[in-house]
C-alpha positions in Angstrom: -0.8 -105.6 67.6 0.2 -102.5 69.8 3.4 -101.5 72.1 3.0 -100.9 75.5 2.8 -97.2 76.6 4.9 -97.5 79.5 7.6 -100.0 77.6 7.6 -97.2 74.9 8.4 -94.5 77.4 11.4 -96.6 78.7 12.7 -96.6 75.0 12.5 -93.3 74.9 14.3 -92.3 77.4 16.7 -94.6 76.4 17.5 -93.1 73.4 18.1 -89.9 75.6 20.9 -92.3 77.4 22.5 -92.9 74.1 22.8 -89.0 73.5 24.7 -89.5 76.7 27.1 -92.2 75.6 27.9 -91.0 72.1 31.4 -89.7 71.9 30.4 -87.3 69.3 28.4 -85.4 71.6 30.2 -82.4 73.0 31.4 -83.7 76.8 29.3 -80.9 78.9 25.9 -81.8 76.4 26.4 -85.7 77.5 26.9 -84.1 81.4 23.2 -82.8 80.4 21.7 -85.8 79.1 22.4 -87.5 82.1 20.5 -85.2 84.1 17.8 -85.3 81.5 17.5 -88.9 81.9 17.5 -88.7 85.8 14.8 -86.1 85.6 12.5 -87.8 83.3 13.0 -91.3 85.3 11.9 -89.5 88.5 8.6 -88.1 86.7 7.5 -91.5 85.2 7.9 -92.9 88.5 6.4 -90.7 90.5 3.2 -90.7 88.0 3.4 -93.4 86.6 4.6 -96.5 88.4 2.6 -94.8 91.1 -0.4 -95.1 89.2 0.4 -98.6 88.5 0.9 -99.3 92.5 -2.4 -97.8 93.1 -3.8 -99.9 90.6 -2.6 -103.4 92.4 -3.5 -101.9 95.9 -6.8 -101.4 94.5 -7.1 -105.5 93.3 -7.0 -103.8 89.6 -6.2 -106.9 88.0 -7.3 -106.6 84.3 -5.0 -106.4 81.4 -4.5 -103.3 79.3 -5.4 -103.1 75.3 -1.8 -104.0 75.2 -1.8 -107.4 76.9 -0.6 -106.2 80.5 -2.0 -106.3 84.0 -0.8 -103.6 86.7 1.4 -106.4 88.4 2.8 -107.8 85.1 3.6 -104.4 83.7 5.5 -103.4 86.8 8.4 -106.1 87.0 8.8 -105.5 83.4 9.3 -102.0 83.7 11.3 -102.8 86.9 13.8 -105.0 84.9 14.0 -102.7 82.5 14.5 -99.6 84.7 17.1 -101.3 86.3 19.1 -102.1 83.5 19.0 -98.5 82.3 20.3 -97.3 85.5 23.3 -99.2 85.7 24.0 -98.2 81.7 23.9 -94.6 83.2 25.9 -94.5 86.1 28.4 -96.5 83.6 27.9 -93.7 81.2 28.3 -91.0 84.6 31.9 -92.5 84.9 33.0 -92.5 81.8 32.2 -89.1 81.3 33.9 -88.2 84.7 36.8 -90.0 83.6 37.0 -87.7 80.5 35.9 -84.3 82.8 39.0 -85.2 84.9 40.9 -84.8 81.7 39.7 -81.7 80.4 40.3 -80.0 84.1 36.8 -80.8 86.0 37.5 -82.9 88.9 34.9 -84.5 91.7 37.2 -85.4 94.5 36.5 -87.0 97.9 38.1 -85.5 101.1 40.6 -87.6 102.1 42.0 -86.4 98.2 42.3 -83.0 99.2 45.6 -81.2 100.1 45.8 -79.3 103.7 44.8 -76.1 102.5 42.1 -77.2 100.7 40.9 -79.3 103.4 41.4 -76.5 106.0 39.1 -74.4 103.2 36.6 -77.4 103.5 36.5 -77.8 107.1 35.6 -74.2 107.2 32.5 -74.3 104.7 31.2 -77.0 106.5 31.4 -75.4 110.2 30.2 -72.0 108.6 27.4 -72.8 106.3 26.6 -76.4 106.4 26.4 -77.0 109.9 24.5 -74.5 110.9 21.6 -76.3 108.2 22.1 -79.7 108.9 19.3 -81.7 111.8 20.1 -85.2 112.7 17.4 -87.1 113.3 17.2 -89.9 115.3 14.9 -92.8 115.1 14.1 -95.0 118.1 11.2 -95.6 120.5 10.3 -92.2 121.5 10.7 -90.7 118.7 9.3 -91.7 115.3 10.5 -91.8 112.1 10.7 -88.8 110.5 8.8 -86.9 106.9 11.0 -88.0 104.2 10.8 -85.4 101.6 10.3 -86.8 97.9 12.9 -87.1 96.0 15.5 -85.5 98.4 19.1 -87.1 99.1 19.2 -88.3 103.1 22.2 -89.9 104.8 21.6 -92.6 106.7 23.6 -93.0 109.8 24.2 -96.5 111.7 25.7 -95.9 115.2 26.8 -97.0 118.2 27.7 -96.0 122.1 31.1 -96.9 123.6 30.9 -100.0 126.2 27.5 -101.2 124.7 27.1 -104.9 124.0 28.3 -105.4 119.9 25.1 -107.9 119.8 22.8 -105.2 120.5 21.1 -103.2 117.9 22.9 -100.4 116.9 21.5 -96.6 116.8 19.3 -95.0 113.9 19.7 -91.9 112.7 18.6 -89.8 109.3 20.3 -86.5 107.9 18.5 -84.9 105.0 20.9 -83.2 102.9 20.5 -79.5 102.3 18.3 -78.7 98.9 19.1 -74.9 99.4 22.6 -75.2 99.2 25.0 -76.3 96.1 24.8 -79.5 95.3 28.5 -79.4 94.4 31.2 -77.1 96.3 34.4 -75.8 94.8 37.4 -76.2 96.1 40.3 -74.0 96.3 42.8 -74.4 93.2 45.9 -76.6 93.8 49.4 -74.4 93.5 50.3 -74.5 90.1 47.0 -76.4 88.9 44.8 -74.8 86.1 42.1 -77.9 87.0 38.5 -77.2 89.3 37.7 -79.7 91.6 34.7 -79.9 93.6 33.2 -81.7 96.2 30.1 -83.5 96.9 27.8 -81.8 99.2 26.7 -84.9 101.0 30.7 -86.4 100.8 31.7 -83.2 102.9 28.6 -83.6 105.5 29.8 -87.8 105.9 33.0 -86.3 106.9 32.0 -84.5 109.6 29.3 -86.9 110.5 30.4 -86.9 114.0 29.6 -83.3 114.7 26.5 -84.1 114.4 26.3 -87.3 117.0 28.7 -86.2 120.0 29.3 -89.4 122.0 28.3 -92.0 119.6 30.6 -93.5 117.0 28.6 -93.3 113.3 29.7 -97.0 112.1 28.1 -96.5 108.9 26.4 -93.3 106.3 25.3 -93.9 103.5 22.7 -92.2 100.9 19.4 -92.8 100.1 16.6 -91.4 98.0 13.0 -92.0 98.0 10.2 -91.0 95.3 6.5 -90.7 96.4 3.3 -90.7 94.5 3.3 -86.9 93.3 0.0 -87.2 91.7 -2.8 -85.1 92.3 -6.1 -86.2 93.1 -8.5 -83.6 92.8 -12.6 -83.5 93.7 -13.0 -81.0 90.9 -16.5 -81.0 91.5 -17.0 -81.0 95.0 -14.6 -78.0 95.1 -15.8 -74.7 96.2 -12.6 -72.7 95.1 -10.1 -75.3 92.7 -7.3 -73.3 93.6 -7.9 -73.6 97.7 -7.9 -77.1 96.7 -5.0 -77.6 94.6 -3.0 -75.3 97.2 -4.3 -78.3 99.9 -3.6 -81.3 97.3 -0.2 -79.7 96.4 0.6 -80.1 100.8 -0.5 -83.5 100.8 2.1 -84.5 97.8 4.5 -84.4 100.3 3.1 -87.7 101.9 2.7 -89.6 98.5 3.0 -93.0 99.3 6.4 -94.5 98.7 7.1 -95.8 95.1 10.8 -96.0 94.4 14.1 -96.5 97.4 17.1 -95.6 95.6 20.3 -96.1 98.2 24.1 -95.7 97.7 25.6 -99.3 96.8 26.8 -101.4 100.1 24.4 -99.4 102.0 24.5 -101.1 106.1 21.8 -103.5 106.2 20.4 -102.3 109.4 20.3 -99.5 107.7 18.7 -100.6 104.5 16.0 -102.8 106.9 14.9 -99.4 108.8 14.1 -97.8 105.3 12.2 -101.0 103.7 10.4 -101.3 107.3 9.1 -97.7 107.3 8.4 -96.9 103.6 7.1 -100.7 103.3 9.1 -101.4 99.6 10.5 -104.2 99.1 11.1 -104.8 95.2 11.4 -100.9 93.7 14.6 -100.3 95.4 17.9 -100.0 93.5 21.4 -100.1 94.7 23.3 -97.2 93.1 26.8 -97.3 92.2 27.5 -93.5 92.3 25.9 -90.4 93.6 22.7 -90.3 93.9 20.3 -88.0 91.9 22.5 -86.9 89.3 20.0 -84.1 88.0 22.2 -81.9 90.0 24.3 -82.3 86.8 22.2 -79.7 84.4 23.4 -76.9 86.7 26.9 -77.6 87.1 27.3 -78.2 82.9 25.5 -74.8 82.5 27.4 -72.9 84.9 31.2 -73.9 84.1 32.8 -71.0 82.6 35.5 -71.3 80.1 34.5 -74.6 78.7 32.5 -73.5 75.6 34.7 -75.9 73.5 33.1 -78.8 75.5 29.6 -77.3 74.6 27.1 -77.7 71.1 28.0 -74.0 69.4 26.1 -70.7 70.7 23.3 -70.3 68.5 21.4 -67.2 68.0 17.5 -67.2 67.3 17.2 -65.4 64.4 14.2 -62.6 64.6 11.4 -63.2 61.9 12.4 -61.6 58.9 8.8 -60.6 58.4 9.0 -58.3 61.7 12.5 -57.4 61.3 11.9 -53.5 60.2 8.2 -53.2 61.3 7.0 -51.1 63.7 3.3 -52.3 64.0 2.6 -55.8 63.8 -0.9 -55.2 62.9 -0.5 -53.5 60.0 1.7 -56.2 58.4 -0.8 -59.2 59.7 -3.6 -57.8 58.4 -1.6 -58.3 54.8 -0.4 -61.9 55.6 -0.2 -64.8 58.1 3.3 -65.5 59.5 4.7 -68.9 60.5 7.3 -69.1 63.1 9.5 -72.2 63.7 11.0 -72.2 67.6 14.3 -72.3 68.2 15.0 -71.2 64.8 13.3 -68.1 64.9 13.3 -66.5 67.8 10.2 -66.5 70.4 11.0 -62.7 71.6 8.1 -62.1 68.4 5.3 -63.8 70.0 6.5 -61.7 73.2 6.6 -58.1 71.3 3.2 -59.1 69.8 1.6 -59.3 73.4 3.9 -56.2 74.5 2.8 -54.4 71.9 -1.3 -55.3 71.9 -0.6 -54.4 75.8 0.4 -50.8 74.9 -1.9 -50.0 71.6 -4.6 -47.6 72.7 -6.7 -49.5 69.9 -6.6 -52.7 71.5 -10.0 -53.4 73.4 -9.1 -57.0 74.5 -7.0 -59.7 75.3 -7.1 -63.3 75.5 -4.8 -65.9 76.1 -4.1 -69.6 77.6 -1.2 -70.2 80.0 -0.2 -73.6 80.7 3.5 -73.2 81.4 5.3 -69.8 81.5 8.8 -69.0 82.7 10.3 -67.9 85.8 10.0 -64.1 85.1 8.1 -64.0 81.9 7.4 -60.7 80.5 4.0 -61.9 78.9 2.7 -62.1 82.5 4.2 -58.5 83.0 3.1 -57.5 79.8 -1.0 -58.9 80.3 -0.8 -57.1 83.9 0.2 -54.1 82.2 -2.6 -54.1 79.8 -5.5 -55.1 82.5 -4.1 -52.0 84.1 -4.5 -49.6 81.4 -8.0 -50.2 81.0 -7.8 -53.5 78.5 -10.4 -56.5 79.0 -8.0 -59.2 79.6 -8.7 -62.5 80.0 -6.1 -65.3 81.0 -7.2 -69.3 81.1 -4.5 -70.4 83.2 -4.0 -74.3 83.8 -3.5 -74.9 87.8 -3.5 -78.5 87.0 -0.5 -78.4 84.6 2.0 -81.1 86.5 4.3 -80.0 88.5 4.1 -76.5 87.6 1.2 -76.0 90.0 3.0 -74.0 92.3 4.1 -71.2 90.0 0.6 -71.4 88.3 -0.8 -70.4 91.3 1.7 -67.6 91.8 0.7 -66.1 88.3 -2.8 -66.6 88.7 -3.2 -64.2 91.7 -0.5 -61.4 90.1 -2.5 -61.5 87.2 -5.9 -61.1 89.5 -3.8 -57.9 91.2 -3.6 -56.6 88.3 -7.1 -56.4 87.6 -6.8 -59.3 84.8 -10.0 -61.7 84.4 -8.2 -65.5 85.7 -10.2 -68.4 84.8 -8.9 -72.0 86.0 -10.6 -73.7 83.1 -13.3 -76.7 82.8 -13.9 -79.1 85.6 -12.3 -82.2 84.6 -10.5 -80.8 82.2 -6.9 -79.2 81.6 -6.5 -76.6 79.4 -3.5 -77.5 76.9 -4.5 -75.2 73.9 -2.1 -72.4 73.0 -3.7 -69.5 71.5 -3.7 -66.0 72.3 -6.7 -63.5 71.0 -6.2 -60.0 70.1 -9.3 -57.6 70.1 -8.5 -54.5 68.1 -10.2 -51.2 66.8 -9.8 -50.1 63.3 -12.3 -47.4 61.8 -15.7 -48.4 62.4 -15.2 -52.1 62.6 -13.2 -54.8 65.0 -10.6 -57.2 64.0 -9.4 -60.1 65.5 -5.3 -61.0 65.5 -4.7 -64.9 66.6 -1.6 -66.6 67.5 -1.6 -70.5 67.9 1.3 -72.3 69.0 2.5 -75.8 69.3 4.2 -74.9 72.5 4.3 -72.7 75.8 4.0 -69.2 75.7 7.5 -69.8 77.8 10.5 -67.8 76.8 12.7 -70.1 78.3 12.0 -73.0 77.1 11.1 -71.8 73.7 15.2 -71.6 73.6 15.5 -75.2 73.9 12.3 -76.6 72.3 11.6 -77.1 68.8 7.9 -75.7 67.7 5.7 -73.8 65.5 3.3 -70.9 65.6 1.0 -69.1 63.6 -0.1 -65.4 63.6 -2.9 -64.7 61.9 -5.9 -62.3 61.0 -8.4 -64.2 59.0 -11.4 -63.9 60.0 -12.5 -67.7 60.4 -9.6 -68.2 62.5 -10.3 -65.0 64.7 -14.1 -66.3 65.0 -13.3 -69.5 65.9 -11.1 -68.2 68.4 -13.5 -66.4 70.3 -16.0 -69.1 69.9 -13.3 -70.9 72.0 -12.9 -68.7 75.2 -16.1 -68.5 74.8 -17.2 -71.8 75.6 -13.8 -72.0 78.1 -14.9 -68.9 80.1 -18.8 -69.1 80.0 -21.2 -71.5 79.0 -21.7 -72.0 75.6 -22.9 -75.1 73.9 -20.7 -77.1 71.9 -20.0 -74.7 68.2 -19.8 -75.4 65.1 -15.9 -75.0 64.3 -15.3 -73.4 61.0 -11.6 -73.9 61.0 -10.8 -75.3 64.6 -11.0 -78.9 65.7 -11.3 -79.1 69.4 -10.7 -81.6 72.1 -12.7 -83.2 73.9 -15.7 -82.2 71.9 -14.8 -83.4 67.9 -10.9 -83.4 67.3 -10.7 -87.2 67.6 -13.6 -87.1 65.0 -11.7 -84.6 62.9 -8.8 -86.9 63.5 -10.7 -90.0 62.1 -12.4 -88.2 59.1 -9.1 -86.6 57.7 -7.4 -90.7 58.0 -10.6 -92.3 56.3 -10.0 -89.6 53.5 -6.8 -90.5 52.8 -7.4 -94.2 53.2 -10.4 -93.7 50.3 -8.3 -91.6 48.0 -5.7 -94.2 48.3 -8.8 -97.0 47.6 -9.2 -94.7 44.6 -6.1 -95.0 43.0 -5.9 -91.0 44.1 -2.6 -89.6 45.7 -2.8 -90.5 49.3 -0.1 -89.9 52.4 -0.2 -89.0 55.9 2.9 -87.3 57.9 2.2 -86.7 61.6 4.7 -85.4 64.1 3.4 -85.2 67.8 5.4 -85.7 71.3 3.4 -89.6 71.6 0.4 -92.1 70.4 -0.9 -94.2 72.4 -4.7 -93.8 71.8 -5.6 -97.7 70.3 -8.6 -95.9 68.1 -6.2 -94.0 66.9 -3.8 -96.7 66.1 -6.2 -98.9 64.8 -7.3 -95.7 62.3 -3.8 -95.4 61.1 -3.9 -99.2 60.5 -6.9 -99.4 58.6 -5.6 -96.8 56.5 -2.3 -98.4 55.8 -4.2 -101.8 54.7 -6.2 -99.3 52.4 -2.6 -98.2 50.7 -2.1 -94.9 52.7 1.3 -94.0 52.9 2.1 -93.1 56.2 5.3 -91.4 58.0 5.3 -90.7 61.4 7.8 -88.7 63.7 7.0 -89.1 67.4 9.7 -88.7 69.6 8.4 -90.4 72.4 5.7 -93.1 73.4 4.5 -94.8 70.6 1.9 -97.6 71.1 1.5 -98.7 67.0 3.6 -101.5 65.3 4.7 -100.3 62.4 6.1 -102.7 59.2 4.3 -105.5 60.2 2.9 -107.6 56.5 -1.3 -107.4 56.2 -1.2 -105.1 59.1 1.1 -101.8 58.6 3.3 -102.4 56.1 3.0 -99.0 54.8 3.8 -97.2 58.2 7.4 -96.1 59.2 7.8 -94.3 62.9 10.8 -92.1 63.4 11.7 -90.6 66.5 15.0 -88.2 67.0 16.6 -87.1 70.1 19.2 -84.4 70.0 20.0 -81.0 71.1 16.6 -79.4 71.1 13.7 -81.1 72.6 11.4 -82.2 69.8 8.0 -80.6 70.9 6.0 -79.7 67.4 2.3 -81.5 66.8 1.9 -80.8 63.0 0.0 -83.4 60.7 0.1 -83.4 56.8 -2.7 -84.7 54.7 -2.0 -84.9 50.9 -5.9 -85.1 50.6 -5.8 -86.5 46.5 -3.4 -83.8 45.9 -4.7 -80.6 47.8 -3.1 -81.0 50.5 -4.4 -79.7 54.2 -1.8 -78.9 57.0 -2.2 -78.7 60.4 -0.9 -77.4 63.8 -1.5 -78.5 67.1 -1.3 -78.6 70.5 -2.0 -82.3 70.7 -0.7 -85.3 70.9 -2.9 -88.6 70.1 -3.1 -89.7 73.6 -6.3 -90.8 75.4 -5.6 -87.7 77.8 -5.7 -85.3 74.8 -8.0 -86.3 72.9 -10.8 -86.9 75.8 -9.5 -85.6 78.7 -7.9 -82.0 77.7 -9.1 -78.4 75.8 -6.6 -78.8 73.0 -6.6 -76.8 69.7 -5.9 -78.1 66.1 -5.4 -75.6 63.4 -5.3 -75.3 59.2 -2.8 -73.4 57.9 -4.7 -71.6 55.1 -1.6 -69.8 53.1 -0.2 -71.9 50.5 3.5 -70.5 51.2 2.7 -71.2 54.2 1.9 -74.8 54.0 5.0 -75.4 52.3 7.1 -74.2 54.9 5.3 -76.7 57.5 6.2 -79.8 54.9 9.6 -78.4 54.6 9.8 -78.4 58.6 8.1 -82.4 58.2 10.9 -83.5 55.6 13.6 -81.7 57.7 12.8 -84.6 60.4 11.9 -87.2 57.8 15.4 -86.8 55.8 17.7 -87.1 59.3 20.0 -90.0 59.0 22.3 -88.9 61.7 20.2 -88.5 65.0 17.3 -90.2 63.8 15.8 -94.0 64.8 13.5 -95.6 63.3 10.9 -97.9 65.0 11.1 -101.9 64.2 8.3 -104.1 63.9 9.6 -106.0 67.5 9.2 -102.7 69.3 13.0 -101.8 69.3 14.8 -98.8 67.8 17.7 -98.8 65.1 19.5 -95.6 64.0 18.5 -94.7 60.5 21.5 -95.7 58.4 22.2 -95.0 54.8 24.7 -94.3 52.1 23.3 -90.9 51.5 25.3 -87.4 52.5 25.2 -87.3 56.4 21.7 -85.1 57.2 21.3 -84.0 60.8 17.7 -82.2 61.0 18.5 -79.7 63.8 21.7 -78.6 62.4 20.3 -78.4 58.3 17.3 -76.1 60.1 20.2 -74.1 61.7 21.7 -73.7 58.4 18.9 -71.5 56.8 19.0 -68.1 56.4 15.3 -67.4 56.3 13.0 -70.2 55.9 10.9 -67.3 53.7 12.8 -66.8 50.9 13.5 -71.0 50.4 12.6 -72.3 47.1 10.4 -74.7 48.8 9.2 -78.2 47.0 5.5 -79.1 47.1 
């Protein structure tokens, strides 16, 4: 009855290596794809293989709702995995092949001209050597800290006159992370091409520089990926950010899940590395360099190649706020929907900048789970705490991998003289929703953003999401209930307009599928259209299948793991599953109800994963304005009409491209195409 979370995942991330392979995708975008798909490899097995290893080590032996035990799930994803790989580094030369065409080059040494190698010896003596430390590994000294997820060179040698049947020597070089990944190389006379070389291709060169008397017999790369999840005592910690600062140090002696080494590695050399990390089956041979995230950087920064690139798009600025001056004013006339990439995020941003600077703000909230490099919210909040404003920000220490710059934020922010809580024990806060406290005459009104996404200006370029500003005065109550009950201790409320994880949005989940399901009994209009990043809650899965046997229509866009079997007779017939992959990440949690014919739409921060739904403070939100609400359909049937990068999900757990005879529809580029989604003529 149900798809395998982890199986799912692989899919998906497939479908991000076909993005990669397609000849219609502009050369430098498939350059990116790869990376994406090296990226997101290296996250699920760092968490989650990891989490499967800890399982077995623990004599976890019981099978999942999905028929799987620890053991049995790894080999699968193993074979899998595997397979992917080698379709990737397939797909990585091809795609150099046609790079080398169009001018970009990645040539090995003994390739270079004098000049250019002169150039090269250079670099290295003046800004690699100086970086590099050999490390040997014998009897008095041990192996060394392998850092996760770096590229090493591994170096078999030997000393002239000793016996040929003794062991050879053993020695690691970690590649340097703070320089370029990829050098250029001076132009050839009379050549309009850029070459560049390999960073760790240049240090194998010069290998010997390193190991004066010995002769290096062998070097070759490897790559190894540790358990980089965090386990926290939440509630024997005195101070959670003390202890995430501590947990964060110990990362960086995760136990070993994953050995990736360059193909025809020495086996001496491949025996020390399975001896000392004590892997024998996760290790794969690569045929090409290794880690090829270093990709994203290098398609990004080419200049002059633009024709190799998807078009420059501009985000167009709400046409709501185009010539107003006060924000305020005009929400306290109407609600305003936003739809990210579309429309650009720099509103949200002048809506926080500007309740920063009013003199008749009094306060603001807001949850941070993942901001940007140099975001000017943060700069903004500080700026307000400073003037005098209450200002209180929930930021998420725990939000994966992000811990780091979390941390950073949270003590700028406490500088600044802004209140910083870390959220719940047990708990990560996921909701996005910023609350503005405001004076006007004798009374106060509450201003409320919700988002589907980050309040991150970067990534709001490349993901696709929704938002929601807002004055009503449910909405703004409801929001305060909320920090309320995240910043102090308040018993459970009694949400007027919010549904709210872990306490009752599963419930709210559950009563808004049993509606539809008796409205369909009924004989009453009845459909469901849900598009979140996963699902792979079973009670959730089971809900959506009792409401398909009932006669609910039911259309679902996830663009990831999906755990329910759709189109299968007597069970869920009446469900389709769509997922698309394309330029823009697809990031939106919005859910349609046609509710007998008044319909009820909804935006989230959610996903209908265990985590979310029981595990997380995450925010789902009505959409009161009727306008509005047919925007957010028209944003639904966007993704339900693509029959270009579309695929829809098959009863046997594969994924075909939607094909049909009808005008070629690609979502992303149709939503690209409008104006101003305000002034559509929008269908109910």
């Amino acid at each position: 009855m149900y798809l395998n979370r982890d199986l799912s995942w692989i899919e998906f991330n497939r479908r991000v290596l076909e993005e990669a392979q397609d000849p219609s995708t502009p050369l430098l975008e498939r350059v990116k794809f790869l990376s994406i798909v090296s990226s997101n490899l290296d996250e699920f097995m760092s968490v989650r293989v990891a989490g499967l290893k800890d399982q077995m080590k623990a004599g976890y032996n019981k099978k999942d709702f999905t028929g799987y035990t620890p053991a049995g799930l790894i080999k699968r994803i193993m074979k899998r995995t595997a397979k992917m790989v080698s379709e990737q580094y397939k797909a990585y030369r091809e795609v150099s092949r046609l790079l080398m065409k169009e001018g970009i080059v990645f040539t090995e040494y003994e390739e270079l001209n004098i000049s250019q190698k002169k150039a090269m010896d250079a670099y290295y003596h003046d800004i690699i050597f100086p970086v590099l430390t050999p490390m040997a590994v014998d009897q008095s000294r041990p192996f060394p800290l392998v850092h996760n997820q770096s590229v090493y060179l591994a170096v078999v040698l030997v000393r002239d006159g000793d016996d040929p049947d003794d062991d050879p020597y053993f020695a690691i070089v970690q590649v340097p992370s703070n320089l370029s990944r990829y050098i250029p190389v001076p132009t050839r006379t009379n050549s309009k091409k850029q070459e560049f070389i390999l960073l760790e291709e240049l240090i194998e060169h010069h290998i010997q520089s390193l190991f004066s008397g010995y002769i290096p017999i062998a070097v070759h790369a490897f790559r190894l990926t540790r358990n980089a999840d965090l386990t926290l005592n939440e509630e024997g910690a005195e101070d959670l950010l003390e202890e995430i600062e501590k947990e964060l140090r110990r990362r960086r002696w995760g136990s070993p899940v994953r050995l990736e080494v360059q193909q025809g590695m020495h086996p001496y050399a491949l025996s020390q590395l399975q001896d000392e990390f004590e892997i024998n089956e996760n290790v794969f041979e690569i045929d090409g360099p290794l880690d090829l995230t270093y990709f994203m950087k290098l398609a990004g920064g080419l200049q002059g190649f633009d024709h190799l690139r998807f078009p420059r798009i501009t985000a167009k600025y709400p046409v709501e706020f185009e010539d107003v001056e006060d924000f305020f004013t005009l929400l306290k006339q109407q609600d305003v929907l936003l739809h990210h990439p579309y429309e650009s995020f720099d509103a949200v941003t002048d809506f926080v900048v500007q309740a920063a600077y009013d003199p008749q703000v009094l306060a603001i909230k807001m949850t941070l789970y993942r901001v940007s490099g140099n975001s000017p919210i943060i700069q903004a909040l500080a700026r307000a705490a400073e003037s005098g404003k209450q200002v209180t920000v929930v930021v998420e220490l725990k939000a994966r991998f992000d811990e780091e710059r979390n941390i950073a934020w949270a003590r700028k922010l406490e500088k600044s003289g802004c209140h910083v809580v870390y959220g719940l024990v047990g708990l990560k806060t996921h909701a996005k929703i910023t609350l503005v406290v405001r004076q006007e005459d004798n009374t106060l009104r509450r201003y409320v953003h919700v988002g589907t996404g980050n309040y991150n200006d970067s990534t709001a370029r490349l993901y696709t999401d929704v938002g929601l500003f807002t004055s009503h005065g449910v909405i703004g109550e409801d929001a305060s209930a909320l920090f309320n009950e995240i910043t102090g201790y308040s018993a459970p409320h009694d949400w007027q307009a919010f549904a709210v994880a872990p306490t009752d949005l599963k419930d709210k989940l559950f009563e808004l599928i049993e509606r539809e399901a008796e409205h369909a009994r009924a004989g009453r209009p009845a459909h469901i259209i849900a598009k979140m990043n996963s699902l792979s809650n079973q009670q959730m899965v089971d809900a959506l299948y009792a409401a398909s046997q009932a006669g609910v229509k039911i259309d679902l866009i996830i663009r990831g793991v999906c755990c329910l079997r759709p189109g299968v007779p007597g069970l869920s017939e009446n469900i389709t599953v769509r997922s698309i992959v394309d330029r823009f990440l697809e990031h939106s949690r919005s859910y349609y109800f046609e509710n007998g014919g008044h319909v009820d739409v909804y935006l989230s921060s959610a996903d209908w994963m265990t985590r979310n739904l029981t595990r997380r403070i995450e925010l789902m939100c009505p959409v009161f304005d009727n306008t509005l609400k047919k925007m957010m359909i028209q944003i639904l049937r966007l993704s339900l009409n693509d029959n270009v990068k579309a695929r829809e999900l098959m009863p046997n757990g594969m994924y075909m491209r939607v094909k049909n005879e009808l005008t070629p529809y690609r979502s992303q580029f149709e939503a690209l195409k409008i104006t101003s989604w305000k002034k559509l003529q929008l269908e109910p």
